[in-house]
PyMOL commands that place a pseudoatom at each C-alpha (Angstrom):
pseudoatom trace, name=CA, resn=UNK, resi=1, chain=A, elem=C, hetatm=0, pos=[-100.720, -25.853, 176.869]
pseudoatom trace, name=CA, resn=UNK, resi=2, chain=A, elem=C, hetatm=0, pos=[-98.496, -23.261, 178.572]
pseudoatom trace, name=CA, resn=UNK, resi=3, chain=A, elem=C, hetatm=0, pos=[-100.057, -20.360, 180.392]
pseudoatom trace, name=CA, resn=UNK, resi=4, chain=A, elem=C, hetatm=0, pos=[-97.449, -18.350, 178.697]
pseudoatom trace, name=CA, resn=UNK, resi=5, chain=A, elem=C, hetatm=0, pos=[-98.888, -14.918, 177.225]
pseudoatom trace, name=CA, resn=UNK, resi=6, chain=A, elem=C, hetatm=0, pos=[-98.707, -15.651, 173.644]
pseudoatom trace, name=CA, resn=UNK, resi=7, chain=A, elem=C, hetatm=0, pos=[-96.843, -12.495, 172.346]
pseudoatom trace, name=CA, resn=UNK, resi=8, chain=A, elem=C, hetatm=0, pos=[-97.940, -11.986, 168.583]
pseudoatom trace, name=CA, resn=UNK, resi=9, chain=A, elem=C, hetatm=0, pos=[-101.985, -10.491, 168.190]
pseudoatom trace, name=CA, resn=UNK, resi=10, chain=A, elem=C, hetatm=0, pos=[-103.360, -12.699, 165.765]
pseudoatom trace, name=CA, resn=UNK, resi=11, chain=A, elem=C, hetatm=0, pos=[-107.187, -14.685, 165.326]
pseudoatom trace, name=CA, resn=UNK, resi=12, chain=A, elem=C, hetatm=0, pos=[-106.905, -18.633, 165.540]
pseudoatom trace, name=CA, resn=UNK, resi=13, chain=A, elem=C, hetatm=0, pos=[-106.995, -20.092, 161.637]
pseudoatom trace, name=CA, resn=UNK, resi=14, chain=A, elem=C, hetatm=0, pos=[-109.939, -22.672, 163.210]
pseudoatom trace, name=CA, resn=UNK, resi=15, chain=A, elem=C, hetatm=0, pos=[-112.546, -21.079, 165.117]
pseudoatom trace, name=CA, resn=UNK, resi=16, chain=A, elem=C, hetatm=0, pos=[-115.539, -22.542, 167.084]
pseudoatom trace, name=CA, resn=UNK, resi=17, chain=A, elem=C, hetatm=0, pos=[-118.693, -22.633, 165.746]
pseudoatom trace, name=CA, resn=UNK, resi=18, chain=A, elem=C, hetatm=0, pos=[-119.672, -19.277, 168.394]
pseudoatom trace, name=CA, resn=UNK, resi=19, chain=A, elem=C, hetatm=0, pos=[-116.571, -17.679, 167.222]
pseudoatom trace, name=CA, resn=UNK, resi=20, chain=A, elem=C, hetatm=0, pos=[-117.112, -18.508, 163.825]
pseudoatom trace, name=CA, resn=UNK, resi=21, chain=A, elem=C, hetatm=0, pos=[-120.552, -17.454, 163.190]
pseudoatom trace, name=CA, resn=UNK, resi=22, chain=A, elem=C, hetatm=0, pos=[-118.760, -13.920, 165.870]
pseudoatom trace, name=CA, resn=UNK, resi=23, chain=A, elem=C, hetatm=0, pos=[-116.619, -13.772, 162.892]
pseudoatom trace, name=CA, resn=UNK, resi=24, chain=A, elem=C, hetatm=0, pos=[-119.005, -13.113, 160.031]
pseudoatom trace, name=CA, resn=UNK, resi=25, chain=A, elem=C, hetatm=0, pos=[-121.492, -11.017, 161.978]
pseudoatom trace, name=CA, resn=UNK, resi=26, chain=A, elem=C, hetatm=0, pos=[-124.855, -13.467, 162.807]
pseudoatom trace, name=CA, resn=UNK, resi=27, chain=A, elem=C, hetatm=0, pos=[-125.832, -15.289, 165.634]
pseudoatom trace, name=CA, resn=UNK, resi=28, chain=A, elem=C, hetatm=0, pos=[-124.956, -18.846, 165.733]
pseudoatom trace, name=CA, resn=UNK, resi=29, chain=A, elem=C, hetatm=0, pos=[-128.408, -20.031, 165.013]
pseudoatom trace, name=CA, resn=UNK, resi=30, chain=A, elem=C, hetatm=0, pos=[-128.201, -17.767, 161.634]
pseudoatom trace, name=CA, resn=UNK, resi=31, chain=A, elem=C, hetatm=0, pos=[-124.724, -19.350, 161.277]
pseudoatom trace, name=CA, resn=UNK, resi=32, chain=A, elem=C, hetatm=0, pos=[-126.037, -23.207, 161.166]
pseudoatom trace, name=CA, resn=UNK, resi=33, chain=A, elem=C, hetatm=0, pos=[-128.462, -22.254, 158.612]
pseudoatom trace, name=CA, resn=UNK, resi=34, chain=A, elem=C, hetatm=0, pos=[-126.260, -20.684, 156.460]
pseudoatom trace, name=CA, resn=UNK, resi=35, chain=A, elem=C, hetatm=0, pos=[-124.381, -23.783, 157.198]
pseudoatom trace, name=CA, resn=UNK, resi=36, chain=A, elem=C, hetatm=0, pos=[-126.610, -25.993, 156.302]
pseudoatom trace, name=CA, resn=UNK, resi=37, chain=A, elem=C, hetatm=0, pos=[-127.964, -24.046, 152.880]
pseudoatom trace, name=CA, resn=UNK, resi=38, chain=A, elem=C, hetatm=0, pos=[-124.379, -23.649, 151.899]
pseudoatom trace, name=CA, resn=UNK, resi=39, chain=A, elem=C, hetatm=0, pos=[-123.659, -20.060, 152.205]
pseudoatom trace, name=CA, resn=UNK, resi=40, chain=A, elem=C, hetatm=0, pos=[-121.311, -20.940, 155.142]
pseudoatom trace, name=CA, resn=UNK, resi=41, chain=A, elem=C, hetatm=0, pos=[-118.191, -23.942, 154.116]
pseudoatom trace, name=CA, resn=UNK, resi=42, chain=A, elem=C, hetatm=0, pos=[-119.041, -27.009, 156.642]
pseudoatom trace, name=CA, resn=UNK, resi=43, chain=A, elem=C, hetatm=0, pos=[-116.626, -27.387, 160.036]
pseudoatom trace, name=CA, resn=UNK, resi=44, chain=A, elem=C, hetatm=0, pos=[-113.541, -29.352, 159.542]
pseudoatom trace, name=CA, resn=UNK, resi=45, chain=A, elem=C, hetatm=0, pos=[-112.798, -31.970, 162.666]
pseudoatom trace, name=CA, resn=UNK, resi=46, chain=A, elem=C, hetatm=0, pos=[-109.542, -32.040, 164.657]
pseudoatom trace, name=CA, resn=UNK, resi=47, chain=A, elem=C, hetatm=0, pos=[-109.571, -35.241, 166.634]
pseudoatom trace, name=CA, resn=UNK, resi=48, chain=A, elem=C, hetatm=0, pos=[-112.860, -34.887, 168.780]
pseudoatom trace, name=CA, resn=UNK, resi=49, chain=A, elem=C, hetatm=0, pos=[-112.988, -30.869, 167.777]
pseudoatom trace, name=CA, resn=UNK, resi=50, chain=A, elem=C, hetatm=0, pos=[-114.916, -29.039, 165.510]
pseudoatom trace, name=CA, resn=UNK, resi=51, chain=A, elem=C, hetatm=0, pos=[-113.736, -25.597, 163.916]
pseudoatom trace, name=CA, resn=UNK, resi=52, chain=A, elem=C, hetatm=0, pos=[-113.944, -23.368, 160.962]
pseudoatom trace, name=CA, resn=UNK, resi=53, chain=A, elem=C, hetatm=0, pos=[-111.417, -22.344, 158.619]
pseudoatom trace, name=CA, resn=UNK, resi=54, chain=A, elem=C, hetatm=0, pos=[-110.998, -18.589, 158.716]
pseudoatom trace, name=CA, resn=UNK, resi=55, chain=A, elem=C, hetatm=0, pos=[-110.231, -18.669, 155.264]
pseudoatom trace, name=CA, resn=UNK, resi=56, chain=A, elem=C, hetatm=0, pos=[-113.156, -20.389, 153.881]
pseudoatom trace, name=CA, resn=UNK, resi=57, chain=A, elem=C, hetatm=0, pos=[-115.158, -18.127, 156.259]
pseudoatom trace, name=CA, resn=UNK, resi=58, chain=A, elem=C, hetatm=0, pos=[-113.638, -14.710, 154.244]
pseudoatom trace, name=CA, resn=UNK, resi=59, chain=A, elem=C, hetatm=0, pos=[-114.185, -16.544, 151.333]
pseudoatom trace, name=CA, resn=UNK, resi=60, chain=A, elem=C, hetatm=0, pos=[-118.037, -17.581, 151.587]
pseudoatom trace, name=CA, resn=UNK, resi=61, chain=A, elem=C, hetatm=0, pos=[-118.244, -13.974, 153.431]
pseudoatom trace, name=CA, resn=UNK, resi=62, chain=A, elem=C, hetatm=0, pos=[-116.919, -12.912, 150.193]
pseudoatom trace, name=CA, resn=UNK, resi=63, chain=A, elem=C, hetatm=0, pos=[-119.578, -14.788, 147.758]
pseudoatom trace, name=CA, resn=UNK, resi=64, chain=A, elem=C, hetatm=0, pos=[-122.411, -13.324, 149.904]
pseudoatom trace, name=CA, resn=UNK, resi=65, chain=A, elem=C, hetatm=0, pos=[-124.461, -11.036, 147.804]
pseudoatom trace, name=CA, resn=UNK, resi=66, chain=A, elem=C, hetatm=0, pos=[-124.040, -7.243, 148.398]
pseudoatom trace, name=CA, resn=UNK, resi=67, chain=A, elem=C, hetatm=0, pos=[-127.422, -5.092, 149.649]
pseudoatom trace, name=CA, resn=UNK, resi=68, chain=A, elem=C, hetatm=0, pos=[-129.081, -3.158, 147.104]
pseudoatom trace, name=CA, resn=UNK, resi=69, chain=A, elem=C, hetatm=0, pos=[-129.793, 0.305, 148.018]
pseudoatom trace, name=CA, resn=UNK, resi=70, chain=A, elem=C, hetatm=0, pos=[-133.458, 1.807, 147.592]
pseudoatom trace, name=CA, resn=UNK, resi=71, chain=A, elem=C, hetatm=0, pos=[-133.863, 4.083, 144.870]
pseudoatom trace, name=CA, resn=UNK, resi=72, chain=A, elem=C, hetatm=0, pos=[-134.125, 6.665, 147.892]
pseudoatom trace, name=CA, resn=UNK, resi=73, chain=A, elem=C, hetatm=0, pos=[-130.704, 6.074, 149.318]
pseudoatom trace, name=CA, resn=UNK, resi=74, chain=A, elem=C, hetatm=0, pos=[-128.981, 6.946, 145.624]
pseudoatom trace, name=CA, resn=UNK, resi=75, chain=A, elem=C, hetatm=0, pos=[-130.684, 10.149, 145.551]
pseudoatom trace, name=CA, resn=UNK, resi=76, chain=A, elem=C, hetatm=0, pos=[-128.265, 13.416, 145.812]
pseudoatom trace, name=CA, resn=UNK, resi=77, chain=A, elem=C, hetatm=0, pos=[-129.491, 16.217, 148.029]
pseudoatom trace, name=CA, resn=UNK, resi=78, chain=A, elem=C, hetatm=0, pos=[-129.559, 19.365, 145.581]
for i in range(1, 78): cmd.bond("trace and resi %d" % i, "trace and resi %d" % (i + 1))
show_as sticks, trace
zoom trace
């Protein structure tokens, strides 16, 4: 690997598991449960290496269900 400054600003496609569960916002003890339940796509292994796809990550970020608001929070001030 060259020490080279890599000139174009972009994320890796496979991330760690820290960088992964960095990507979609929980800790990574959070991230191997949701993991292990299935919210989260399994790693995928490069030789002895085990990363993420960034894509499946969006996606099963994606599939997550959205919060619903308390009545409270849709009220209008009048």
């Amino acid at each position: 690997m060259s020490d080279r400054h890599d000139p174009y600003a972009y994320p890796p496609r496979g991330l760690s598991r820290e960088a992964a569960a960095r990507w979609v916002g929980v800790s990574p003890s959070l991230f191997d449960e949701m993991v292990k339940d299935g919210r989260m796509p399994p790693p995928k292994t490069v030789n002895s290496r085990v990363v993420w796809d960034r894509y499946r990550l969006d996606a099963a970020f994606e599939a997550l269900p959205d919060k619903q608001p308390a009545a409270e929070e849709w009220k209008v001030a009048v």
